[in-house]
C-alpha positions in Angstrom: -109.7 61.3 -51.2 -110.9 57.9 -52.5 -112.4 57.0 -49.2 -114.3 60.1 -48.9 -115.5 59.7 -52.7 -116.4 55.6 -51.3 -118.3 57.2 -48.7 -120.4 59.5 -50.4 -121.0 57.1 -53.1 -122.3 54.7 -50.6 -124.7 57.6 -49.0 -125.8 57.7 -52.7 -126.0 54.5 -53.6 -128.6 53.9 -50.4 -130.5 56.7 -50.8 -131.5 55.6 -54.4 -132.6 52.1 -52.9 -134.5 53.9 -50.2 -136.2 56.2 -52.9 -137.1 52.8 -54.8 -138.2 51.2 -51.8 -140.7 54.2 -50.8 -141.8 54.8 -54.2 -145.7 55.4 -54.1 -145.5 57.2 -50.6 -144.9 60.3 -51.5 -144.2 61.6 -47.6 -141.2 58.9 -47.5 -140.3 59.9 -51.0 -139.6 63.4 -50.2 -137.9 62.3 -46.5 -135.1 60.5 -48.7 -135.0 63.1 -51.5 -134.1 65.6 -47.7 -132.0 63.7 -46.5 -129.7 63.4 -49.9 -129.8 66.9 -50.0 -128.9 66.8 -46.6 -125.5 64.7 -47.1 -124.5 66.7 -50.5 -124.3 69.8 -48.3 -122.4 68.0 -45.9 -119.9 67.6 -48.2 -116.8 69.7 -48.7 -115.7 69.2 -52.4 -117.2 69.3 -55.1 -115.7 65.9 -56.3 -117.6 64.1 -53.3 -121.1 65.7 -54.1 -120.6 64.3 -57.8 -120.0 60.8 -56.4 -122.9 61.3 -54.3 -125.2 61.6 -57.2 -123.4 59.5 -59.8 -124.4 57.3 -57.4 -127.4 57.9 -56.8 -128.3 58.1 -59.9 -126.9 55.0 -61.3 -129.6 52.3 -59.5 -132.7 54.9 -60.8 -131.2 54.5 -64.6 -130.9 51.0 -64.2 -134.1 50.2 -63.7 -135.3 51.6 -66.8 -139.0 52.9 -65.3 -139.6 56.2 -67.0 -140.8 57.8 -63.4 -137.6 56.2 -61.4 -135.3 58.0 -64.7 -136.6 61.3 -64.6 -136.3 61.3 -60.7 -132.7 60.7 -61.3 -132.3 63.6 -63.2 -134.9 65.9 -60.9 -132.6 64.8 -58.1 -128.8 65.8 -59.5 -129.0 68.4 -61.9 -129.8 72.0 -60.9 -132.9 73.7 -62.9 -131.0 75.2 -65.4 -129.5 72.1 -66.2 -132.8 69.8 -66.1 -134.2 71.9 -68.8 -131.3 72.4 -71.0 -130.9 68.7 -71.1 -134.7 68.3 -72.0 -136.5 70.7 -73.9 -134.6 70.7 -76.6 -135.0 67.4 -77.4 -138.7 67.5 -76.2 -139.7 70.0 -78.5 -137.6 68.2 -81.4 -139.6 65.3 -80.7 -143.1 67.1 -80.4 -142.5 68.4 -83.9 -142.2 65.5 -85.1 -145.3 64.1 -83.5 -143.3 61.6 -81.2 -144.7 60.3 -78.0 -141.9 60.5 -75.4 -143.4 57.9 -73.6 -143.2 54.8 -74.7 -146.7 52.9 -73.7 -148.8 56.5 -73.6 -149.0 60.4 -74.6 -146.7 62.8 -74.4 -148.2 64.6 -72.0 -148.0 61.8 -69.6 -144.0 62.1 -69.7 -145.0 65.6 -68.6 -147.1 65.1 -65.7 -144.1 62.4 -64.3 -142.0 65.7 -64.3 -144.3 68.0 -62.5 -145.2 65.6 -60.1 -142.3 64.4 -59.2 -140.4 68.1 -59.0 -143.8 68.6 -56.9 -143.4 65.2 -54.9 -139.6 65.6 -54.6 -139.1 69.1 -53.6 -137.8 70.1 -56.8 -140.5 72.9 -57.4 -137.9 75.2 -59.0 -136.9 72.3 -61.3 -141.0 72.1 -62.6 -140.8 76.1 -63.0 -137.5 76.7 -65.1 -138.9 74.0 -66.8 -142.1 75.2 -68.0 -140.3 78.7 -68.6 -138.0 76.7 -71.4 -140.7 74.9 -72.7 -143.2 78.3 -73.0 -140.0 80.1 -74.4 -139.8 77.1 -77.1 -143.0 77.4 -78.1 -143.0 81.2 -78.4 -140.4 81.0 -80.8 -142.3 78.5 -83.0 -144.8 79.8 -85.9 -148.8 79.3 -84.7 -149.2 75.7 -86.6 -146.3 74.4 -84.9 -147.2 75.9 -81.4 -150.4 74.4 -81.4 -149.3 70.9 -82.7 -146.4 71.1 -79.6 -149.0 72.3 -76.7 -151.9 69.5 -78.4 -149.2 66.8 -77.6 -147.9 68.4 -74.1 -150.9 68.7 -72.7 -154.6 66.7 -72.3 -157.5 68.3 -74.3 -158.8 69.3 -71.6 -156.2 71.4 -69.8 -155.6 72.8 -73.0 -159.1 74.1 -73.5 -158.8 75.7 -70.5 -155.8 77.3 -71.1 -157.2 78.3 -74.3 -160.2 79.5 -72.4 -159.0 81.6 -70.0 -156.8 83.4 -73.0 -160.3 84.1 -74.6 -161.4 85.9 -71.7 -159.0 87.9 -71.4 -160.0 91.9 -71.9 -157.4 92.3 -74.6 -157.7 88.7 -76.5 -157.4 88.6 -80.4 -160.5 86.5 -81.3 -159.1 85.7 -84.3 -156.3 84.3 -83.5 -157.8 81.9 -80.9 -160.6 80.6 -83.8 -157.3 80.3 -85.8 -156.0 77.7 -82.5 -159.1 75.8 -82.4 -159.5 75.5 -86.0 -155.9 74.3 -86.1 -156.6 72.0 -82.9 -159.2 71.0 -85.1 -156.9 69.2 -87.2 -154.5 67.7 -85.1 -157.0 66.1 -82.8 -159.3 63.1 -82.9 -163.0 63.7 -83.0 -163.1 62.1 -79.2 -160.2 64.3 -78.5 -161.6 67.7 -80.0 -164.9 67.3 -78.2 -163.0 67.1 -75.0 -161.1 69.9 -75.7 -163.9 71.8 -77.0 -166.3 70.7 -73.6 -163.6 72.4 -71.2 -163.1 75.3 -73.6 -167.1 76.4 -73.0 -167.1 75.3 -69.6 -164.1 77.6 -68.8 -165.4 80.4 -70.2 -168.9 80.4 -68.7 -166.8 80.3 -65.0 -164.9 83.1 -66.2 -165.4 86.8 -64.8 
């Protein structure tokens, strides 16, 4: 038993180098992240996959780069899992008008995740994902929504989104003045006119 746990622990162990060492090429990225999964189904017990990513994972957490982290947990934990362990304390910290990233927005720490779920494989992570963090907000009264998508998303992306919303056959008007009079408050002038420029644009392009 503990040689087979050495074993796969060593697998893991070099994979998480290797994904280090190919970080930026995102064709070598996804050629490690394969070949991990590769090894964990390999395995028999269930004992031996968890060495496998305990060990994987530990090099990634050491470094202490926000990308290299999250890949970590992309990597080990299933979907459901990924977004039970963050969108709770996302949305906690949105509320509060924290930036999860430490040297940018929070909407940065974001794009990491989709891109690596993208880069990685881990599509389904990126999806369940999005699912929580829609579900969160849903639950949340309209000022507290708006403040949560302002910081999860650029001001431009969000116009859009709140563009496309607008166009739709059965939109409430008032409620999306409501938005963009609450945006209005939680953005920066620079930030609002961004926002506002892809709201307009959006809706002349749409049908």
């Amino acid at each position: 038993m503990l040689g087979a746990c050495g074993d796969a622990a060593q697998k893991g162990e070099q994979a998480a180098h290797d994904l280090i060492a190919a970080w930026g090429d995102t064709t070598a990225m996804r050629q490690v992240v394969d070949r991990l999964e590769q090894e964990r189904e390999a395995l028999t017990w269930p004992w031996q996959r968890s060495a496998l990513d305990r060990a994987f994972s530990r090099p990634l957490l050491a470094t202490g780069r926000d990308s290299l982290v999250q890949a970590a947990y992309i990597v080990t934990l299933s979907p459901d899992e990924f977004a039970e362990v963050k969108v709770g304390a996302m949305v906690d910290a949105f509320l509060r008008g924290e930036s999860l990233k430490p040297l940018g927005e929070s909407y940065e720490y974001l794009n990491i995740i989709h891109w690596l779920g993208r880069t990685l494989g881990r599509e389904q992570v990126v999806e369940t994902f999005d699912r929580r963090i829609d579900s969160a907000a849903n639950a949340l009264p309209v000022a507290d929504q708006m403040k949560l998508y302002s910081l999860s998303c650029t001001p431009a992306v969000l116009g859009a989104a709140l563009a496309e919303d607008a166009g739709r056959p059965d939109a409430d008007k008032a409620d999306i003045a409501r938005r963009i009079e609450l945006l209005r408050d939680l953005y920066s002038a620079d930030d609002f006119a961004a926002f506002e420029q892809s709201y307009r644009q959006t809706l002349k392009t749409e049908p």
